[in-house]
PAGUDO-681797 format. One line per 3 residues: for each residue x, y, z of C-alpha. Coordinates in pm, whole numbers, plus 50000, padded with zeros to 5 digits. Each point is the difference from the previous one (the first is absolute). Example, Ala and Ser with C-alpha at 12.3 -4.5 7.8 and 13.67 -1.06 7.14 Angstrom:
# residues 2
51230 49550 50780 ~ 50137 50344 49934
# end
This chain:
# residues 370
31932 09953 78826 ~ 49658 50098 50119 ~ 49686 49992 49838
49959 50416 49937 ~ 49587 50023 50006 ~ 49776 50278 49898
49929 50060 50327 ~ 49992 49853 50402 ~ 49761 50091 50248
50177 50017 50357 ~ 49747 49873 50242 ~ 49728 49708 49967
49702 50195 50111 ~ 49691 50076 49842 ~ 50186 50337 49858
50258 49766 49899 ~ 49766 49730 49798 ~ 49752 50311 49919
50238 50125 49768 ~ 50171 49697 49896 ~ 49682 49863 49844
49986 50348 49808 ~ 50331 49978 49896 ~ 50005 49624 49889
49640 50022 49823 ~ 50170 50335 49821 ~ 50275 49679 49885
50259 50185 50194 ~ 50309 49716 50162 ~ 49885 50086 50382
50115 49822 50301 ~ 49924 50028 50329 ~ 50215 49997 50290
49812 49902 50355 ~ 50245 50088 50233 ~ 49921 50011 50411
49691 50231 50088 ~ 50056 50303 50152 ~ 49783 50110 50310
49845 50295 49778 ~ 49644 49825 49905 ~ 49728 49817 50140
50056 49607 50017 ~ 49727 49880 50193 ~ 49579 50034 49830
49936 50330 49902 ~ 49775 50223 49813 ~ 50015 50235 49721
49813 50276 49829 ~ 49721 49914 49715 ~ 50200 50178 49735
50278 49742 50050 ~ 49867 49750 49764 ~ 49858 50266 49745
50426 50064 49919 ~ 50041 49985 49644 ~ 50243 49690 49852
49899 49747 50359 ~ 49985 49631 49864 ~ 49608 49923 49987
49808 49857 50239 ~ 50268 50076 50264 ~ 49722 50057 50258
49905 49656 50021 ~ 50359 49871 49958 ~ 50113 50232 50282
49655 49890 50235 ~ 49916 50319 50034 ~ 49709 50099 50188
49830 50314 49945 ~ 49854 50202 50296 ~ 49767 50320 49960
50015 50126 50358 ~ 50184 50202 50221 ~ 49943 50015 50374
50155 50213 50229 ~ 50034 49955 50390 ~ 50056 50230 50291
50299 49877 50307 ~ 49733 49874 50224 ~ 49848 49777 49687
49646 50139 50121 ~ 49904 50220 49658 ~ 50033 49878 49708
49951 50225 49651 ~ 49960 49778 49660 ~ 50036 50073 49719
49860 49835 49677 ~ 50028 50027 49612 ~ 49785 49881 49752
50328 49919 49803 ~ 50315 49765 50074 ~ 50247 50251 50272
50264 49748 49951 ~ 50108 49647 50083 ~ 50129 49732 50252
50277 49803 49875 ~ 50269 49813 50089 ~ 50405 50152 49942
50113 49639 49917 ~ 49674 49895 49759 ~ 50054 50323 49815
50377 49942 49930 ~ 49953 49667 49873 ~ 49735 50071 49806
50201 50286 49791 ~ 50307 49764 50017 ~ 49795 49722 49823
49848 50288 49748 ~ 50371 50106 49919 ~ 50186 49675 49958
49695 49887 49780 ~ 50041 50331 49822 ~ 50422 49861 49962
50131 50205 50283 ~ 50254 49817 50170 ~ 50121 49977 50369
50309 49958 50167 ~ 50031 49950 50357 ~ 50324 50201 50237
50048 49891 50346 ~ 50144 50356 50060 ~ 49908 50350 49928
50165 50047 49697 ~ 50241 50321 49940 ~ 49933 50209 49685
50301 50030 49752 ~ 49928 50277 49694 ~ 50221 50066 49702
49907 50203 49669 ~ 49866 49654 49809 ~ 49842 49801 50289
49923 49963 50374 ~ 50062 49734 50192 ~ 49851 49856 50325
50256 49808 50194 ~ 49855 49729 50273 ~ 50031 49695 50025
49857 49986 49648 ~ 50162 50249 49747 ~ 49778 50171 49740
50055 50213 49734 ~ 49769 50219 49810 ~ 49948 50315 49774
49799 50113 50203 ~ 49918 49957 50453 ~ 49684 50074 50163
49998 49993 50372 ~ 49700 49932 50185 ~ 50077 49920 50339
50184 50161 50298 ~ 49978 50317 50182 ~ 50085 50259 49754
50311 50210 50168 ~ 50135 49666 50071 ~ 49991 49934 49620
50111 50355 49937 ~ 50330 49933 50203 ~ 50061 49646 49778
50001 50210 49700 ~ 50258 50241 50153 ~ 49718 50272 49994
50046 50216 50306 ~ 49611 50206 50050 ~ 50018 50357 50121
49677 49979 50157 ~ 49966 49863 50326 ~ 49841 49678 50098
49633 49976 50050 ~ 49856 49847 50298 ~ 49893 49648 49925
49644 49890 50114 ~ 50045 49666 50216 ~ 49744 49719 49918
49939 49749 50250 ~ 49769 49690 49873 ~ 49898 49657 50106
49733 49752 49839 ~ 49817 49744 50218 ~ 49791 49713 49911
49621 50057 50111 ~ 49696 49831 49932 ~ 49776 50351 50013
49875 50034 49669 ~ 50116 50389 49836 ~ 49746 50227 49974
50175 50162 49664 ~ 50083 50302 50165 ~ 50361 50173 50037
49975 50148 50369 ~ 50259 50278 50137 ~ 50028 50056 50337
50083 50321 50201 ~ 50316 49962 50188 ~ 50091 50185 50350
50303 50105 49855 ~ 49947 50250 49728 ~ 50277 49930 49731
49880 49626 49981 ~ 49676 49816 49861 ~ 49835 49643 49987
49879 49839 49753 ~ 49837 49620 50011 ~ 49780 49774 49764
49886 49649 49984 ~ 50055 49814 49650 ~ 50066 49628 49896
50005 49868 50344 ~ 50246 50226 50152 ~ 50013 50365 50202
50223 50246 49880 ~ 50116 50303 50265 ~ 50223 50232 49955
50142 50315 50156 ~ 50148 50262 49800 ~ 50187 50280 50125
50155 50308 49914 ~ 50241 50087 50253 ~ 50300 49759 50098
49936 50086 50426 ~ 50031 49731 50232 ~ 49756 49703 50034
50002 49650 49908 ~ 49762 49929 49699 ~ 49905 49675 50133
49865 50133 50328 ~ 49795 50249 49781 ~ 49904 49721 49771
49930 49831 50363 ~ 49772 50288 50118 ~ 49790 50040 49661
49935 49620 50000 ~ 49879 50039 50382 ~ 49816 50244 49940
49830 49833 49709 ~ 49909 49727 50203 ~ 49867 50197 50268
49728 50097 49796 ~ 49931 49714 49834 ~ 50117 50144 49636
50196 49655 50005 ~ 50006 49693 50130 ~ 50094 49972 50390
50239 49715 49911 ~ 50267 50016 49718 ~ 50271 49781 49956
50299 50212 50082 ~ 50212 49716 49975 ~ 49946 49954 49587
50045 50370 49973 ~ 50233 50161 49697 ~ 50136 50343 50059
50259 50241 49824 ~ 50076 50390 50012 ~ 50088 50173 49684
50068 50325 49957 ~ 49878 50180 49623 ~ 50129 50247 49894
49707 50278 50012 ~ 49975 50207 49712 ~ 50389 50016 50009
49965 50002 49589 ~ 49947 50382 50029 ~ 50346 50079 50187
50170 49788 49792 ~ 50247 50200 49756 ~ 50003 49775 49704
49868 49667 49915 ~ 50177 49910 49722 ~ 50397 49980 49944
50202 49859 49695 ~ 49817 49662 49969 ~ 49815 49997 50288
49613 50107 50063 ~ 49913 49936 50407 ~ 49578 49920 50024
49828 49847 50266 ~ 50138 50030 50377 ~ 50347 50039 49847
49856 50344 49858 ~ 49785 50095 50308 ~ 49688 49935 49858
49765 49934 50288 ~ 49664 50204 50115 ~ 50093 50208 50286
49701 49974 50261 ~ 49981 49588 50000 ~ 50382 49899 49857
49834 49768 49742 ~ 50218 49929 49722 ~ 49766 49776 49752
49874 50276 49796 ~ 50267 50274 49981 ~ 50305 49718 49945
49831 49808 49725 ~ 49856 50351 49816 ~ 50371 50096 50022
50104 49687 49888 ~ 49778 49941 49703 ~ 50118 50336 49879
50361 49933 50051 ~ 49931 49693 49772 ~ 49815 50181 49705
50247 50306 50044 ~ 50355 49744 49981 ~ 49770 49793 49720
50042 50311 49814 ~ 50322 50115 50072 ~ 50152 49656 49883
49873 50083 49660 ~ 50108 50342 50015 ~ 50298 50195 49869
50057 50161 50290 ~ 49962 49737 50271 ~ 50115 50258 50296
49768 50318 49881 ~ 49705 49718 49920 ~ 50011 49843 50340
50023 50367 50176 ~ 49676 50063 49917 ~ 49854 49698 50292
50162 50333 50210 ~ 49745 50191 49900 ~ 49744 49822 49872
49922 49808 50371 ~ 49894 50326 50146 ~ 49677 50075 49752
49853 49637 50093 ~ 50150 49966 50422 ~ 50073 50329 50136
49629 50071 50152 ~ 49991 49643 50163 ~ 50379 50068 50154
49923 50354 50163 ~ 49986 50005 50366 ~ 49692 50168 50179
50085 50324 50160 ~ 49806 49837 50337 ~ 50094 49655 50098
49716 49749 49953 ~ 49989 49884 50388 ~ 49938 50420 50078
49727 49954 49783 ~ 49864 49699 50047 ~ 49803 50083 50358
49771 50300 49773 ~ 49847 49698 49879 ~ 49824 49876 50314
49898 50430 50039 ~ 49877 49967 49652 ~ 49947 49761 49778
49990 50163 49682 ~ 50344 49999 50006 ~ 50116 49626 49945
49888 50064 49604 ~ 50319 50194 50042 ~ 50185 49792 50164
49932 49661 49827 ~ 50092 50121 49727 ~ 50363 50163 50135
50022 49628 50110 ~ 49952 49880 49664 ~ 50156 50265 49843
49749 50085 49780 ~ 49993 50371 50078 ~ 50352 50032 50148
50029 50409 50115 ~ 49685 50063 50111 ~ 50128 50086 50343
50278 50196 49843
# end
């Protein structure tokens, strides 16, 4: 018979080990089960906002176990790559890092803390009965309690027999690629006007590598790569990078967050299940990141089940993460009444405005377009 555990944590992510290191330090049984990605988060360098590492319950010193490299500048580009508009802060706007550093540094945090992990070779199928929950893969856990962290939430939804009657949200499309270079960063995060209005770019230089990435709002026609193409061309053109990259040694994906999706979601807990991270739809709506909003939601979904497991009432107790997640996310998770790429060309007219828009980048004032 299995091993029944206080709780598993579907998805080895930094939700996933986030809240397992809560959970185990708490001395709760916790396992987690890293199952195959989905394509709903970033897994190439990326960046995230300063309050990311200011989260209550993070192991410490997780900025220099993740490599993280803080950057206090935001510039902002017109199509031609001829203006330019920076922006500076006196304090940290938020840090390069690296997806894979960042996961194995909260992995090593959790198992230290007495999490344990358990590999499936398959997306596992979620089983619930009135005493446990089960997720079935190639590995088979058991637990009081599930937390799912990973996967496009309607997807996850539909495993749990949960048919939503609200209609699917349009998913923003995330085309990345990192490249070796020699150029040495300049510590800035740099967005770039795009000649098609629903889409931006977005580039930086950190640890030896450039990071570009497209992200777009609308699903029309056109290859990512050949706008990934067309942004690095135009890059070079100028002389913003180096005239020769190796192309060859270059590691792309596409991933598709789900953009403030949280909102639209009907409920995000059900028997023993609590969905956080991507599996909830907790991602910023105007970039698609997914650091800060999955792990907030995560570390939540961990103190909330950490209570509900000594609880009476372990359904009512663990209702309240329904709640409770809108007081500390909903303001990040709104989307802006204007789309950022309509906006983004009032900064070149007038450049009092990227104080407003740095920070809807970095969420730090999300709804002040609204």
């Amino acid at each position: 018979m299995a091993t029944l555990h206080d709780v598993a944590i579907l998805g080895g992510t930094p939700a996933g080990f986030a809240a397992a290191y809560v959970l185990a330090k708490a001395g709760k049984d916790v396992v987690v089960v890293d199952a195959p990605p989905a394509a709903d988060a970033c897994p190439l360098s990326d960046w995230t906002c300063a309050d990311f590492f200011r989260l209550p319950h993070l192991p410490p010193g997780l900025p220099r176990s993740a490599k993280a490299r803080p950057f206090n500048t935001v510039c902002f580009h017109n199509v031609a790559m001829d203006r330019q508009v920076p922006h500076r802060r006196r304090a940290t706007a938020g840090y390069f890092l690296s997806s894979a550093d960042l996961t194995a540094a909260l992995a090593a945090a959790a198992r230290k803390a007495g999490a344990r992990v358990r590999t499936s070779t398959t997306i596992p199928i979620i089983r619930q009965t009135e005493d446990r929950v089960c997720s079935c893969g190639s590995t088979e856990v058991e637990a009081k309690v599930l937390i799912v962290v990973a996967g496009q939430p309607y997807d996850v939804l539909s495993d749990l027999g949960l048919a939503s009657r609200t209609p699917r949200p349009a998913l923003l499309v995330v085309a990345g690629v990192d490249l070796p270079t020699s150029q040495r960063g300049d510590g800035a995060l740099h967005v770039v006007e795009e000649p098609e209005r629903s889409e931006i770019g977005l580039f930086f230089i950190t640890a030896g590598h450039l990071h570009l990435r497209i992200i777009s709002s609308s699903p029309a026609a056109g290859t990512r790569a050949a706008e990934l193409s067309g942004l690095i061309t135009r890059l070079q053109q100028t002389g913003i990078v180096q005239a020769k990259l190796p192309l060859h040694r270059a590691r792309g994906a596409v991933w598709r967050p789900p953009a403030g999706a949280a909102l639209d979601l009907e409920t995000h807990v059900t028997k023993r299940c609590v969905l956080a991270g991507t599996a909830g739809g907790f991602c910023e709506p105007v970039t698609g990141q997914t650091l800060y909003a999955s792990v907030a939601s995560a570390l939540l979904a961990a103190e909330t089940t950490a209570k509900a497991l000594a609880a009476r009432d372990l359904y009512a107790a663990l209702a309240v993460y329904a709640t409770s997640w809108r007081k500390r996310l909903e303001k990040r998770l709104l989307r802006p009444s204007t789309p950022f790429g309509v906006l983004l060309p009032l900064v070149f007219a007038n450049p009092k405005v990227t104080s407003r828009l740095t920070a809807m980048l970095l969420c730090a004032q999300q709804g002040a377009w609204r």
